[in-house]
Every structure is written in C-alpha cells, then in structure tokens.
C-alpha positions as CSV (number, residue, x, y, z in Angstrom):
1,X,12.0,33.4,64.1
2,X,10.6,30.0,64.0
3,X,7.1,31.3,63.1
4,X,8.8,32.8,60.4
5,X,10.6,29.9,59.0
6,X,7.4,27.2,59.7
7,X,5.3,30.3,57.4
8,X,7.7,30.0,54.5
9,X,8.2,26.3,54.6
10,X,4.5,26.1,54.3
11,X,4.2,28.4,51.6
12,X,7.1,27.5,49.5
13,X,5.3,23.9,49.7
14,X,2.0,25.4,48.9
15,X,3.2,27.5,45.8
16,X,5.0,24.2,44.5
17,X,1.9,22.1,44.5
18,X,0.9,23.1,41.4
19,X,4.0,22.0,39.7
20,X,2.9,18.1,40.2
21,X,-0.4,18.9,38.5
22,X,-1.9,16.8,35.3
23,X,-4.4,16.2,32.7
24,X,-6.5,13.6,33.8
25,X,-9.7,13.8,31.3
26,X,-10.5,12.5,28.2
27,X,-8.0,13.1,24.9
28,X,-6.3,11.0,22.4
29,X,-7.1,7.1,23.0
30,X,-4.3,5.9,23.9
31,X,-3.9,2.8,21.3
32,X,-5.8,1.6,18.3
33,X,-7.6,-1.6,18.6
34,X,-9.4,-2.7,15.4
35,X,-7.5,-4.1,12.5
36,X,-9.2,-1.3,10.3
37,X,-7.6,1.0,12.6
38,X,-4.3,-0.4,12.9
39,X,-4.0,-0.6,8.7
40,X,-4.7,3.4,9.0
41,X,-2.6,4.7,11.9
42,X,0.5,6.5,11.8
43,X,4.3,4.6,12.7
44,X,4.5,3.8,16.6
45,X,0.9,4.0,17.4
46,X,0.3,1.2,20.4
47,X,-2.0,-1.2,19.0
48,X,-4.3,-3.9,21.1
49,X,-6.2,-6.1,18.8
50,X,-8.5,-9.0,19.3
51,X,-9.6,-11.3,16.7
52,X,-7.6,-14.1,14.9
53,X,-4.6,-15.3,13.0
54,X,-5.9,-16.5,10.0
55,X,-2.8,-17.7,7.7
56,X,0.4,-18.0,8.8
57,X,2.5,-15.5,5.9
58,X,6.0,-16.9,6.1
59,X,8.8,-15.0,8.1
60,X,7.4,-14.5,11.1
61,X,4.4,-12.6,9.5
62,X,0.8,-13.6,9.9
63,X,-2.7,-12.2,8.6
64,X,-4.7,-10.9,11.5
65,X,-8.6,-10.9,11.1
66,X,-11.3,-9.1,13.5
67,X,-15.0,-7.6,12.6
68,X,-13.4,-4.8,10.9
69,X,-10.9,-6.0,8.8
70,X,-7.1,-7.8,8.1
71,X,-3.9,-6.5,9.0
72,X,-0.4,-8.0,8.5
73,X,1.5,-8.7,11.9
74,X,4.9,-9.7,12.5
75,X,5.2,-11.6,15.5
76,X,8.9,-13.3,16.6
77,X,9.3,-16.5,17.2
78,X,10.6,-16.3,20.9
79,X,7.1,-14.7,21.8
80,X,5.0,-17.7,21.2
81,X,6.6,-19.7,24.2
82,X,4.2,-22.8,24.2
83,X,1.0,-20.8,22.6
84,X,-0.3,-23.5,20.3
85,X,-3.2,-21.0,17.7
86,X,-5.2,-22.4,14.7
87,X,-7.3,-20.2,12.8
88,X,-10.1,-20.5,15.4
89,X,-8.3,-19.3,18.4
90,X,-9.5,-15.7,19.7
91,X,-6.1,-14.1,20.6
92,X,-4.9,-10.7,22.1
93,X,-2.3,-9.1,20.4
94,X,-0.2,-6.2,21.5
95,X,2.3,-3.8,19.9
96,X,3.1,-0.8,17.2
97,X,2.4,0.1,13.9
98,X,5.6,0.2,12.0
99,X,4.7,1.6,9.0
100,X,8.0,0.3,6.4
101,X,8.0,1.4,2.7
102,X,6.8,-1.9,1.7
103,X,3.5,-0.9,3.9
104,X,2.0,-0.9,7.5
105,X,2.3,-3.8,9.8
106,X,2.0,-4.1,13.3
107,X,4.9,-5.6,14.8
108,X,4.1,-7.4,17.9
109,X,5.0,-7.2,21.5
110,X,3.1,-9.9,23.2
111,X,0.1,-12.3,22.4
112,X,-2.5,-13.9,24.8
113,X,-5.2,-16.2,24.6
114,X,-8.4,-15.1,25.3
115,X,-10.7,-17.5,27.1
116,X,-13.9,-18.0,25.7
C-alpha cells in the first residue's frame, strides 16, 4: 500500500508541473521609452523616458524633450521631494500614457536624476 500511495503522490506532482509553466522569450516590450513613442502609444502603456524637461507648462504639466522628440508630462507636485531640474538636467521619468480627449500625456509615476 505505501508503494502505492508514494507512486501517486509522485505522479499527481509530476502531471501538475506543467501547470506552473510560462513564456519566457521575447514578445511585446514591455514599456515605450522614446518621447516619439510615448506621443504614439495607446492609454496605459508603461512609459520610461530619458531626456529633459524643457519648459515648465503650468499645472503640473511639463514639456519633455529626448533625441526623438517632445511629449507633454504631468508630473505632481508631491513627486519632486527635493529634486531641484533646469532645462539641462538629464532625468528619468516613469509612468503611463493617458491618452484624454484633449490628447496624449504621460502622467508620471516617479522621476530620477541621472548621473552624468
């Protein structure tokens, strides 16, 4: 009888191993990361883009600038903690595309500076 139980144990675990299977090659990339991109993409696509904040817009809105292009990115207030940016300061910014009827704009999770 114990033979019998240890044999189905170990095959019941055998037959579920293929149930914690995944995907783990290449597909979709996972988040946009050129401002070119970003003005493109459809609402809730994870952006990361590196480059600069050019002009401040008013509103907690901002004009973001890389090699490809502008985008418009709203970034609140609480998230710039003691982050002091001019024009020439190369930032990382995460977040979304939220695409409004007004237009896209990424709407911003978290920003970093990027040492140089």
């Amino acid at each position: 009888m114990p033979k019998k139980l240890t044999g189905s144990i170990i095959l019941s675990c055998v037959l579920t191993l293929p149930a914690f299977a995944a995907y783990n090659g290449p597909g979709v990339s996972s988040h946009v990361k050129t401002a070119a991109d970003a003005s493109e993409a459809k609402d809730d696509t994870p952006v990361e883009l590196t480059g600069h904040l050019v002009k401040s817009l008013g509103d907690e809105k901002y004009l973001f600038r890389d090699t490809s292009g502008d985008v418009e990115v709203e970034i609140d207030d609480a998230l710039w903690r003691d982050i002091e940016v001019s024009s020439d300061t190369t930032v990382t910014l995460k977040g979304e595309v939220d695409d409004e009827w007004q237009g896209i704009e990424i709407e911003i999770d978290s920003i970093a500076l990027v040492s140089e």
